[in-house]
C-alpha positions as CSV (number, residue, x, y, z in Angstrom):
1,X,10.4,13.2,-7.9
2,X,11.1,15.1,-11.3
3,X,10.2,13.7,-14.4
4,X,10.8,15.4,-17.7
5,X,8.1,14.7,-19.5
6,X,5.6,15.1,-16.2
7,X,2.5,17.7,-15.9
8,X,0.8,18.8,-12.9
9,X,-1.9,16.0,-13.7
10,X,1.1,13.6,-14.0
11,X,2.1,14.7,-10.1
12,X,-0.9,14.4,-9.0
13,X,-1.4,11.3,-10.0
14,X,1.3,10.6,-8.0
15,X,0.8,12.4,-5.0
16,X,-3.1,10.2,-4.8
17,X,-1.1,7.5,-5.4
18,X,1.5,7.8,-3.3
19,X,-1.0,9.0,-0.2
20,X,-2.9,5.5,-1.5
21,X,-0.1,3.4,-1.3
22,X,0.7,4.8,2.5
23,X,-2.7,4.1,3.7
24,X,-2.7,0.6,2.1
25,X,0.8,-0.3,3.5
26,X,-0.5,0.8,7.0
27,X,-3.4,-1.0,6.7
28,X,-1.5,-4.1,7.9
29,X,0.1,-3.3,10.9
30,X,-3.0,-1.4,12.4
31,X,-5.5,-4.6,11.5
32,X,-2.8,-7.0,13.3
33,X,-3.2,-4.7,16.3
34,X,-6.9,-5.0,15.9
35,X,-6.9,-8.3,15.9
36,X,-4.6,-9.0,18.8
37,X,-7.2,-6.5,20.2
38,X,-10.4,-9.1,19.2
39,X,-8.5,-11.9,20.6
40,X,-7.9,-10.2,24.2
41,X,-11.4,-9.0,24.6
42,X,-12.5,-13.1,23.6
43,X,-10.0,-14.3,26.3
44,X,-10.8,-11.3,28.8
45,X,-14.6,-12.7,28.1
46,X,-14.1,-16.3,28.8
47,X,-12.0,-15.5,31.8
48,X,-14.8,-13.5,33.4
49,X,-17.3,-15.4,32.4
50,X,-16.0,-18.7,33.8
51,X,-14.9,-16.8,37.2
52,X,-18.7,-15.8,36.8
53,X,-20.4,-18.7,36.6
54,X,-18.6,-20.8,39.4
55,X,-19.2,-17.8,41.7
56,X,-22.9,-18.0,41.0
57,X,-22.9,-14.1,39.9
58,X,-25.0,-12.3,37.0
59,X,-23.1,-12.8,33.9
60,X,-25.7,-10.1,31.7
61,X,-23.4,-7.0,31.8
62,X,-20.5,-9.1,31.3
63,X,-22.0,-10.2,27.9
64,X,-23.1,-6.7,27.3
65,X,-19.7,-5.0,27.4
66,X,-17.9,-7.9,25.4
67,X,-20.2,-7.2,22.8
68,X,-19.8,-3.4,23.1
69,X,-16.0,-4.2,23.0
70,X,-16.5,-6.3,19.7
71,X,-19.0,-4.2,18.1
72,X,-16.3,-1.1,18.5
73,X,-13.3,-3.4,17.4
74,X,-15.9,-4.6,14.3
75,X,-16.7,-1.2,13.6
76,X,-12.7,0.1,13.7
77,X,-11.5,-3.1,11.1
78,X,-14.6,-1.5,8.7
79,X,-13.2,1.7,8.8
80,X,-9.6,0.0,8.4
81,X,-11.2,-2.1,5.7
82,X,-12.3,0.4,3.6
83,X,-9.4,3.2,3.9
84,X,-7.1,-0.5,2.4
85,X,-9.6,-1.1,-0.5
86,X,-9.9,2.6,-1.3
87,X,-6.2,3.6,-0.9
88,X,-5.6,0.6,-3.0
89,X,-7.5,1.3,-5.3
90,X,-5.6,5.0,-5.6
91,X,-2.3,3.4,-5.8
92,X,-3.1,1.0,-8.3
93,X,-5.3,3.5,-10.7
94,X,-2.9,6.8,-10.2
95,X,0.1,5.0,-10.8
96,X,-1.5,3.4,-14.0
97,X,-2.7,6.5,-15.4
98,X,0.8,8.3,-14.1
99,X,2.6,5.5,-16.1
100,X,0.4,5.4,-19.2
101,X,0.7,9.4,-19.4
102,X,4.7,9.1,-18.7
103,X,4.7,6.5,-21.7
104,X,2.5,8.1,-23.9
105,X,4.6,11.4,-23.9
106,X,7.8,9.5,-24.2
107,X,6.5,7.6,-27.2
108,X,5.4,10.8,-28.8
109,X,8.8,12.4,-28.7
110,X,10.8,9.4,-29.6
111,X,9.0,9.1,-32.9
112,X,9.1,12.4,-33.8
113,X,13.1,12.1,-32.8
114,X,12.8,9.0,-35.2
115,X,11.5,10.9,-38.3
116,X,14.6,13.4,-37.7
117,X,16.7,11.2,-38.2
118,X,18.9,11.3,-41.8
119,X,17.6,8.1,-44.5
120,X,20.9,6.7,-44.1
121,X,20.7,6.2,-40.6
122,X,17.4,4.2,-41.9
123,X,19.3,1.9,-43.8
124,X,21.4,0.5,-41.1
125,X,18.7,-0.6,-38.7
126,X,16.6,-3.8,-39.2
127,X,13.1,-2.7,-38.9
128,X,11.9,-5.9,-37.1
129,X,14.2,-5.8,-34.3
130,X,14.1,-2.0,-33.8
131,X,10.5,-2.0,-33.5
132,X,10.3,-5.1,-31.1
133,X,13.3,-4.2,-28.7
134,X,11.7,-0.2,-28.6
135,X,8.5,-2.0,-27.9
136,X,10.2,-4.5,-25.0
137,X,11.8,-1.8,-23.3
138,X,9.1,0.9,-23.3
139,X,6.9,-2.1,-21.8
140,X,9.9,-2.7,-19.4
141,X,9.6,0.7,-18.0
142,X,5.9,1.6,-17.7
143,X,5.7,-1.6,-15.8
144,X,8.6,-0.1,-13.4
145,X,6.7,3.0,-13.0
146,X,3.0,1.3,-13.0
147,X,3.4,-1.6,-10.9
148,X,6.8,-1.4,-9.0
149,X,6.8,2.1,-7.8
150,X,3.6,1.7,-6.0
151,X,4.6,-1.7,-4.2
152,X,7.8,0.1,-3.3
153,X,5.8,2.3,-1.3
154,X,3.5,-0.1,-0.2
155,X,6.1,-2.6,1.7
156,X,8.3,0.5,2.7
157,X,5.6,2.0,4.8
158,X,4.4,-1.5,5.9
159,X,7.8,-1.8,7.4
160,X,8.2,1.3,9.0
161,X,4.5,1.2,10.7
162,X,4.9,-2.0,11.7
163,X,7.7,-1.0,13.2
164,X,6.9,1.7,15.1
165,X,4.2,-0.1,16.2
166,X,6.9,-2.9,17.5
167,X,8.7,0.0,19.3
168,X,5.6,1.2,20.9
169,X,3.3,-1.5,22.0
170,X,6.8,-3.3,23.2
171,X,9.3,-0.6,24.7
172,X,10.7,-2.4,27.6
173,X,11.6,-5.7,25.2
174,X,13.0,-3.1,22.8
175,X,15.2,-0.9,25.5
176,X,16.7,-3.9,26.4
177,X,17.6,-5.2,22.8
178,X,18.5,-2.2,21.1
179,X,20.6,-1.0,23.9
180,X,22.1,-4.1,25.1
């Protein structure tokens, strides 16, 4: 992305906030697959547990490696937990500053393009409106940039991971329904 009026603060704003915005969007897909994960090793546990119990056998290592099982899925949703808070936090604070930079910059020269401008040219324009629809439509676009850009990215790799995961975790579904 080139943007006129950018620095090399301005791109890396974006480049924390675009690696921000991945991690978040991936989030999702990775804690469904966790949690599919916490509901196998429940049912795997009740399972063996019950087959346990009416054969009259020691149930203690049973209960020992569920909560192994759980205690490493707990631990893996923490770590999954925190990358989402922290790469949302990225996303949301670089593309603010990135935004607020971008608009800042613009206003700057659009003013000074203003104060070029001949007294005639003054004349014509109702100052009330001018300053309300400049106002409307520098909020318009800081809000594409700021907000918008980052949930772009966001749902975009949220789609793409969770596809990939679809393609992976189910490939002989898939071969059969993408090349039927």
């Amino acid at each position: 992305m080139q943007l006129k009026y950018s620095t090399v603060a301005d791109y890396i704003f974006v480049f924390i906030g675009f690696l921000g915005s991945v991690a978040t969007g991936s989030g999702w897909p990775v804690m469904t697959i966790l949690f599919g994960n916490v509901v196998d090793v429940f049912v795997d546990f009740e399972v063996a547990y019950a087959n346990a119990t009416d054969a009259n056998l020691p149930t203690d290592h049973l209960v020992q490696e569920f909560m192994s099982q759980i205690y490493l899925l707990s631990g893996l949703l923490l770590v999954v937990m925190a990358v989402f808070i922290a790469g949302n936090y990225a996303n949301v604070h670089c593309f603010q500053m990135f935004s607020l930079r971008q608009m800042s910059e613009i206003k700057k020269r659009y003013f000074k393009s203003i104060l070029r401008q001949e007294v005639a040219w003054y004349d014509q324009q109702s100052s009330g409106e001018f300053a309300s629809r400049i106002s409307s439509d520098f909020k318009k676009f800081e809000s594409g940039i700021n907000e918008n850009l980052g949930l772009l990215i966001y749902n975009v790799t949220g789609c793409v991971v969770g596809f990939l995961f679809t393609l992976l975790f189910t490939l002989e579904f898939d071969t059969v329904y993408l090349f039927r």
